[in-house]
DOLUMDREN-317979 format. One line per 8 residues: number of its first residue (from 1); their letters; for each residue y, z, x of C-alpha. Coordinates in pm, 1 decimal. Layout:
% DOLUMDREN-317979
NUM	a	Y/Z/X; ...
% end
This chain:
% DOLUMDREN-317979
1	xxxxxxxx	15437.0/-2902.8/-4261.0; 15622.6/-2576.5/-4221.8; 15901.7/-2578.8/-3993.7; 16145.8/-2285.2/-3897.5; 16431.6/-2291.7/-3630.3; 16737.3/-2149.0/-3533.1; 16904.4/-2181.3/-3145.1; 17243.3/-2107.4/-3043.2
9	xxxxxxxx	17358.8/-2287.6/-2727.4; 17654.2/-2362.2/-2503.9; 17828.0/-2629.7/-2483.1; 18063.9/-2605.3/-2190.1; 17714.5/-2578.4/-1953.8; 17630.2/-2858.0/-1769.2; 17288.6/-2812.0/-1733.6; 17077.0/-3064.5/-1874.4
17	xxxxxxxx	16703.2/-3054.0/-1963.3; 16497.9/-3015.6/-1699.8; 16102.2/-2927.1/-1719.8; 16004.8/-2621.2/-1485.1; 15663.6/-2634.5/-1564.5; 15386.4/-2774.7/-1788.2; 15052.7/-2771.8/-1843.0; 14728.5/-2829.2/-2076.3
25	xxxxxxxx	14412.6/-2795.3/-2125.8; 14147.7/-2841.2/-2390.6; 13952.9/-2585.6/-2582.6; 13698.7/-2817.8/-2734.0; 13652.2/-3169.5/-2754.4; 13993.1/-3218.6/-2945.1; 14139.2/-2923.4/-2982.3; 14413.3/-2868.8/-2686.7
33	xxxxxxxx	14658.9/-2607.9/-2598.3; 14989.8/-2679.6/-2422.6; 15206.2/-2480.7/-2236.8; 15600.4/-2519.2/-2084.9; 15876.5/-2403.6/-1920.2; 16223.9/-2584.5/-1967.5; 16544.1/-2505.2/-1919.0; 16880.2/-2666.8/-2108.7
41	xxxxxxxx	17198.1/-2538.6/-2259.7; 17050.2/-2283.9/-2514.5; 17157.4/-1921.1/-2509.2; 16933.9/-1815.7/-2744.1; 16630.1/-1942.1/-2964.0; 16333.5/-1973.1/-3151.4; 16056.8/-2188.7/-3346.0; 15756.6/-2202.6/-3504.1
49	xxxxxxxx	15603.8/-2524.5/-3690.3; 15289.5/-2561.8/-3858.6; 15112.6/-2852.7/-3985.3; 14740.8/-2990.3/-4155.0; 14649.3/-3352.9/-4252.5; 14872.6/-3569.1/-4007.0; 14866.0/-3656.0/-3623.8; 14821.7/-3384.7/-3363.7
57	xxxxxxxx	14805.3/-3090.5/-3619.3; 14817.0/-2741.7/-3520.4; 15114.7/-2508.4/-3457.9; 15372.3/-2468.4/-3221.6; 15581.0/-2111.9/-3121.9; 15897.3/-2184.9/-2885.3; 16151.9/-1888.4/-2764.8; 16430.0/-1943.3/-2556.4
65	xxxxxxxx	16644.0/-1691.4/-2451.3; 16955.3/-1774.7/-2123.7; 16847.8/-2117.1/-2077.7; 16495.5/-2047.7/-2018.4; 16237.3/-2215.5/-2283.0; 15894.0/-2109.3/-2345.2; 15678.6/-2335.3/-2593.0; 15321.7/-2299.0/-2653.7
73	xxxxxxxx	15166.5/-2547.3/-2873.3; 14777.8/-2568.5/-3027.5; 14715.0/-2889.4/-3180.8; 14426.6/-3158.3/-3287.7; 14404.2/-3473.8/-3068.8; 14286.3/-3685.2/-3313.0; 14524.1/-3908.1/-3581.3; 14489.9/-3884.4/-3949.1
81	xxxxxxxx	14398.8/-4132.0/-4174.4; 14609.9/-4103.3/-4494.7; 14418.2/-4384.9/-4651.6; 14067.5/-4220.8/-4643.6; 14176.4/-3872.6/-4610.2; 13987.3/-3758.3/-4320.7; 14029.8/-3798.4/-3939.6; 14049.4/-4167.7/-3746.7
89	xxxxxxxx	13738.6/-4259.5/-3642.1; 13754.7/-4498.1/-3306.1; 13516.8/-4747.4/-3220.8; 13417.0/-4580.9/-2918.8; 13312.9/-4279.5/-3072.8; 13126.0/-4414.3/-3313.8; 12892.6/-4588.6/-3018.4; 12879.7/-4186.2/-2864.5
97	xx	12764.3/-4062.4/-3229.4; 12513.0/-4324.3/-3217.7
% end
């Protein structure tokens, strides 16, 4: 996993976090893309995280600049399985494959 940040906020504001708006929506059968709006104390920020072999990998970009944070996130759906090194495999799905 990669991971880069760096925010600068204030902490005399009051405002706490509050979600304007979020959404999702799925680009295959588990591949899903997420989008928000938040606001909180930040006056300026940023993001960007990437990760492969573990739950819900993808990659995620956030900027927030005045209070206002945008985050959009593409990520897998399924768990991994450290032990077999592949992707969990539910019972259900295996009656689908069937």
């Amino acid at each position: 996993m990669i991971q880069l940040s760096f925010s600068i906020s204030n902490p005399f504001l009051k405002r706490r976090f509050d979600t304007i708006y979020d959404t999702s929506w799925g680009v295959s059968r588990y591949k899903h893309f997420d989008f928000s709006v938040s606001r909180d104390k930040g006056i300026i920020s940023a993001s960007f995280g990437i990760s492969a072999r573990r739950d819900h990998a993808g990659f995620d970009i956030s900027f927030g600049l005045l209070t206002w944070n945008f985050d959009l996130t593409f990520y897998d759906s399924r768990h991994w399985d450290n032990k077999t090194g592949t992707w969990e495999v539910y019972p259900e799905e295996e009656k689908n494959e069937a």
